[in-house]
N, C-alpha and C positions, 0 to 999 in steps of 0.2 A: 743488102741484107744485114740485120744488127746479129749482134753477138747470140743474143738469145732466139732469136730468130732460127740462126742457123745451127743452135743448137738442139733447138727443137726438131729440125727436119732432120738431123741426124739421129737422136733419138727413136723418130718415128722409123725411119730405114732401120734401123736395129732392130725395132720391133716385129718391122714388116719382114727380117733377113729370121729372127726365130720364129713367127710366124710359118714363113715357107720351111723353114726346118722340122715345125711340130709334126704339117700338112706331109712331108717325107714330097714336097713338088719340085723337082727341080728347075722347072722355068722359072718360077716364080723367085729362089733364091736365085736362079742365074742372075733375072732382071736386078737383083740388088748388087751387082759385082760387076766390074767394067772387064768386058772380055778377056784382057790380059791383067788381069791383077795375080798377082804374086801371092802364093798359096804356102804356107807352111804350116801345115796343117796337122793333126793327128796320127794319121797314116803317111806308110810310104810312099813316095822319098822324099828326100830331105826338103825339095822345092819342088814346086808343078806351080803353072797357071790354072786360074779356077777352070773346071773341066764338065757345064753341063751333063755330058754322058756319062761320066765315072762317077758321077752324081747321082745320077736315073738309075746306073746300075747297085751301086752300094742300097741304094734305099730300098732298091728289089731285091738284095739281098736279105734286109733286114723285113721282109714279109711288105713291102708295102703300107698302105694305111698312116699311122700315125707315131708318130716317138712322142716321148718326155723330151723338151728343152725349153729351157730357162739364161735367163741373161742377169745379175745381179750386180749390187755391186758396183753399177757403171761410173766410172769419172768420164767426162767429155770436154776436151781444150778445142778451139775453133780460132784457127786464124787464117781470116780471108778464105779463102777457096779449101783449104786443107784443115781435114778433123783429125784427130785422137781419140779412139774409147777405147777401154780396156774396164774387165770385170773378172769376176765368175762365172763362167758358163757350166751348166751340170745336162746332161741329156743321158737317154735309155730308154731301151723298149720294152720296160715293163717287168721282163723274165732275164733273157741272158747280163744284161748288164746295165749299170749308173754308175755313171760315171762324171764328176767333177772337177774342171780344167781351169787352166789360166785362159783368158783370150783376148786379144791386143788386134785393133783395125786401127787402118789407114784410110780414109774416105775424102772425097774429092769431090768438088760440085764445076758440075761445066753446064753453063745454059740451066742454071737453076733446077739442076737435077743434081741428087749427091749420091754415090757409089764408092762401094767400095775397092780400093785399090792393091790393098794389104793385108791378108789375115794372119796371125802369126797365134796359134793356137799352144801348149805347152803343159806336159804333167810334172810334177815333180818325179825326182828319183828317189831310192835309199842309196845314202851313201855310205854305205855301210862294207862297200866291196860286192855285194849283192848284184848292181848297178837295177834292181828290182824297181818297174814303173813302182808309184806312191799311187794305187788308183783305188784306195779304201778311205782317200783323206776326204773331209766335210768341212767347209766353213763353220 
């Protein structure tokens, strides 16, 4: 697979990973994540493996249906079997909250399939003594 090749198929799994996020599906994001990929995520705690059903649940929390997300922003490096992307990602339901984050993956291709392995999500703080999430900040 050449450089741009498998840059492309990363790209597209990205797209297909905010896709199943817009869709609030969680199989659909499951299938973009390798069962035990390492989750550092938004929410508590500090680390989880990606978690289908706490996934089903959060989005039935969030009414079902559909969210705002977005992916910007993207740089992608590709060596042999192991990606890099990292962007902007901003998501929201519309009414209680948007919100715009750092987001950093790890992806892996086995048998011409690529997944993710790593997501490491992140907001700024104020460092102000506050230690207040930054969650009013915009590109």
């Amino acid at each position: 697979m050449t450089v741009t090749t498998a840059e492309t198929a990363v790209r597209d799994l990205l797209e297909e990973r905010a896709a199943a996020m817009r869709e609030m599906d969680a199989d659909r994001l499951a299938a973009c994540h390798r069962p035990d990929a390492v989750v550092y995520d938004l929410a508590p705690p500090l680390a989880k493996t990606f978690d289908r059903e706490r996934t089903r649940a959060w989005f039935a929390e969030k009414g079902g249906g559909s969210m705002d997300y977005e992916i910007r922003d993207v740089q992608v490096a590709v060596a042999g079997d192991l990606a890099v992307a990292y962007g902007l990602a901003r998501m929201g339901d519309g009414t209680t909250f948007d919100l715009w984050h750092r987001t950093t993956m790890v992806l892996r291709e086995t048998s011409g399939r690529w997944q993710v392995v790593h997501v490491h999500d992140s907001t700024p703080f104020h460092m102000d003594g506050s230690l207040r999430a930054a969650v009013d900040l915009t590109p």
